[in-house]
C-alpha positions in Angstrom: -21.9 -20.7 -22.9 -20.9 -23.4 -25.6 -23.3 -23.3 -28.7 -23.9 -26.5 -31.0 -26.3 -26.5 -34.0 -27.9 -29.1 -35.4 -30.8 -28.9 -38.3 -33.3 -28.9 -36.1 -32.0 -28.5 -32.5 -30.4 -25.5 -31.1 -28.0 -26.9 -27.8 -26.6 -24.7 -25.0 -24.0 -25.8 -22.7 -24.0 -23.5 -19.8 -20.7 -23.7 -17.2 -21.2 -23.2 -13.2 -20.6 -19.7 -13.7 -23.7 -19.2 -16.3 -26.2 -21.2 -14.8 -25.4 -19.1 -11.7 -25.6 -15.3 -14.2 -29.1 -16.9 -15.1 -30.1 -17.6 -11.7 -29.5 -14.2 -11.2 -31.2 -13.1 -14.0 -28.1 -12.1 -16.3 -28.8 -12.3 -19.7 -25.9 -14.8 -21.2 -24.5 -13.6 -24.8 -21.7 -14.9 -26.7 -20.6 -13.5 -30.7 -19.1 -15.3 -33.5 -16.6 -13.2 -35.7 -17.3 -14.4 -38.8 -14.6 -11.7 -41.1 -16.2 -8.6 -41.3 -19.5 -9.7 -39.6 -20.8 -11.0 -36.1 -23.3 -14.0 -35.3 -24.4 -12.9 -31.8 -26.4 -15.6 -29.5 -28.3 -14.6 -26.5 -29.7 -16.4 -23.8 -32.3 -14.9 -21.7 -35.0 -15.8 -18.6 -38.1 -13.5 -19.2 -41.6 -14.0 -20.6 -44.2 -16.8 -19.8 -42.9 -18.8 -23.0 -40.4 -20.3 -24.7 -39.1 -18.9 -28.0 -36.5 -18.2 -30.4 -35.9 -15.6 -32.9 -33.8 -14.5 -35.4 -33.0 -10.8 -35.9 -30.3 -8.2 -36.5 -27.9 -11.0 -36.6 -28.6 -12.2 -32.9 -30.5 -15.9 -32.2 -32.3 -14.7 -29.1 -33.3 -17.3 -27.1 -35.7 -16.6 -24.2 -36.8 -19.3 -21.6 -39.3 -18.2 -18.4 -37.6 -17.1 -15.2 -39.5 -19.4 -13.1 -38.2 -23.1 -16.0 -34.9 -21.5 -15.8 -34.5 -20.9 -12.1 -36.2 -24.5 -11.1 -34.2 -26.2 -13.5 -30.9 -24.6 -12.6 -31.4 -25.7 -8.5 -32.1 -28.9 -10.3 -30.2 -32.3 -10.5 -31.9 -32.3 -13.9 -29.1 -31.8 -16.9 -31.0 -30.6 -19.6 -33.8 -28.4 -20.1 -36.0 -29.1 -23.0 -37.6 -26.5 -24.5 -39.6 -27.2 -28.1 -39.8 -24.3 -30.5 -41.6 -26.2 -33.3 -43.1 -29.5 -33.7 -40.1 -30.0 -35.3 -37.3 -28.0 -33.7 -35.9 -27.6 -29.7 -33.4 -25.8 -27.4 -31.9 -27.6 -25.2 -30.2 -25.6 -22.4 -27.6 -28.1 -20.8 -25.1 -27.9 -18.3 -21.8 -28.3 -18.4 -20.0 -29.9 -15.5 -17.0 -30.2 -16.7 -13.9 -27.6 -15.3 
């Protein structure tokens, strides 16, 4: 999973291999070593909502099973998933090798 940040976007680039650990309902996680501390990221399929939070150093993202599941036997690229009026996920995927 490749993270980008933007100030008010949060994008996910998801290969092959994680749309396929989604699918199967495998939480994705990647960590930032930032010196002596860690920025973790998660990306999971539960709930009946979007969201995002912030907490013990992880951005947890969570995105319904059924979204994530129909989008990933999709030909649709990105998922679009607003937080805020003013703020979205965007879960993407990544076809190159």
């Amino acid at each position: 999973m490749k993270l980008r940040v933007t100030s008010d976007d949060l994008r996910l680039r998801l290969s092959a291999d994680d749309i396929a650990r989604l699918q199967n309902g495998e939480p994705l996680r990647e960590t930032l070593a930032l010196s002596s501390q860690r920025l973790n990221f998660e990306l999971v399929c539960e709930g009946t909502e979007v969201g995002a939070v912030l907490a013990d150093e992880t951005i947890r993202v969570n995105v319904p099973v059924t979204q994530a599941v129909e989008w990933a036997a999709s030909d649709a690229e990105t998922l679009r998933c607003p937080l805020t009026s003013e703020s979205i996920v965007l879960i993407e995927k990544d076809k190159r090798p």
